[in-house]
N, C-alpha and C positions, 0 to 999 in steps of 0.2 A: 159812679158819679160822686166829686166830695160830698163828703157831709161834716157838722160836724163829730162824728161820732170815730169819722173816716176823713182825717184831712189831709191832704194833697201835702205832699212833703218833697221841696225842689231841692235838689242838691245839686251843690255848686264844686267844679271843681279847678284850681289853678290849671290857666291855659286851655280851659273846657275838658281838660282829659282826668282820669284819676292817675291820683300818686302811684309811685312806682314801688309793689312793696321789697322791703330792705331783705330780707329770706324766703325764696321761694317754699325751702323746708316746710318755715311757720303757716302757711296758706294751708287750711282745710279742706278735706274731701265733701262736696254737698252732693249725695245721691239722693235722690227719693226713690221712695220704697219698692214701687215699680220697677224703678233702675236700678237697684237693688239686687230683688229678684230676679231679672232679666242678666244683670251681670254674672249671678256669682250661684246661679241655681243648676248649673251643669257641676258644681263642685260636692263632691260627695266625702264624707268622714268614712272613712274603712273600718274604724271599731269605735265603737260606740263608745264605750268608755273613755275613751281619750279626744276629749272634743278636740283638743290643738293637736292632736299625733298626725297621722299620714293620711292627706288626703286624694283623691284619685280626680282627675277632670275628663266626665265621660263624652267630650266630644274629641278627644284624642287620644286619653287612655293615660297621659301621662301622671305618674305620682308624685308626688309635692310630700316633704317634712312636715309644713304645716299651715295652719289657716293664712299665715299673711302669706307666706310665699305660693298658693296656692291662689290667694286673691288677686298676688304681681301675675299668677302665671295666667290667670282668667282673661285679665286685661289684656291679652296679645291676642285673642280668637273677637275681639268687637274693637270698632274702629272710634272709640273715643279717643277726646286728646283733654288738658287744662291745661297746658302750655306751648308755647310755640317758640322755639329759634327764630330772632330776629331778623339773621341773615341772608338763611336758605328758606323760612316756613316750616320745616321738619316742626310734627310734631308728637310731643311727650302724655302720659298719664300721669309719670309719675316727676319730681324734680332732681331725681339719681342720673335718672336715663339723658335729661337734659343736659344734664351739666357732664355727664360722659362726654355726648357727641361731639360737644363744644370743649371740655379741656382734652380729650385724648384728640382731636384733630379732626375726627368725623366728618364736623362739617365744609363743603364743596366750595361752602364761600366763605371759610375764613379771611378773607384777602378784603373784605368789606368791614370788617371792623376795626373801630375809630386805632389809631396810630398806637402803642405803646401796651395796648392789651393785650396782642399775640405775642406769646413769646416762641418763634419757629424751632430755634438748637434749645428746647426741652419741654420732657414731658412730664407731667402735663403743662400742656404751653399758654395755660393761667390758672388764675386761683376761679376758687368756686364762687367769692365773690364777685368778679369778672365777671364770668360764665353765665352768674343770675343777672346782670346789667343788659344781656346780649340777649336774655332770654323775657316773652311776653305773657301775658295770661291771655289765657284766647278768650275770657270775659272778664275785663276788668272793673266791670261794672258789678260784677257778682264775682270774687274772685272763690275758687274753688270748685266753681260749679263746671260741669261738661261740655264740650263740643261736639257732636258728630263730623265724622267726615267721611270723606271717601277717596279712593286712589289705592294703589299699591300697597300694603303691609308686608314687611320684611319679615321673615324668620327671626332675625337678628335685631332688634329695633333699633334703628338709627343708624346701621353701620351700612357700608358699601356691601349690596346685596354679591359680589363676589367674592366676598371673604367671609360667606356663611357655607 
């Protein structure tokens, strides 16, 4: 209930929607601490001493160089996304993956975006700029923050599951 201690803060945004932000890059990861734990508690440090050295992900075994790419490789075993392809819905964790699917060609329905983006004879067949115009936050009322979903997950994120 407001109060005023607690007041009700309406925000307004052009066309009722929010802005579209200018670099996906710049958008922040929001986990709480539960998500957190839940995400990245199957990752284990192999020597102690070296917090960032090789770490090991015990629901597959696979080892990882180190904390970040052990973090990218966490994110493939749980079905969150923060971004979506505008075209097909494909969606991303991270805004690398996104802008892969869409500049190396990935996606199924390149053929829906607006006139002069695609460029077909080369790869990549737009800039990353493009690529983030094409691409959505799956909350862009909180940007940063997770989705669940569910459906298929790929070996391969985003690419045609026969060329994994």
């Amino acid at each position: 209930m407001p109060s005023e201690q607690y007041p009700v803060l309406e925000i307004l945004f052009k066309n009722g929607k929010p802005s579209k932000v200018d670099d996906l890059a710049m958008v922040p990861v929001y986990l709480s601490s539960a998500q957190k734990q839940l995400f990245f508690s199957s990752l284990k440090q192999i020597h102690p001493d070296e917090p960032d050295g090789k770490h090991v992900c015990s629901q597959c075994n696979e080892v990882v160089p180190n904390l970040k790419e052990g973090r990218r490789h966490m994110v493939t075993h749980i079905r969150v996304m923060r971004l979506r392809c505008s075209l097909c819905g494909a969606g991303s964790f991270f805004c690398t993956d996104l802008r892969v699917h869409l500049m190396e060609g990935y996606c199924e329905k390149l053929h829906r975006a607006p006139d002069g983006v695609v460029d077909p004879d080369r790869l990549p067949c737009m800039t990353k700029e493009q690529a983030d115009s094409l691409s959505e936050l799956v909350d862009p009322i909180n940007p940063g923050r997770v989705m669940y979903t569910s459906g298929q997950v790929s070996k391969c994120l985003f690419y045609p599951v026969v060329d994994c």
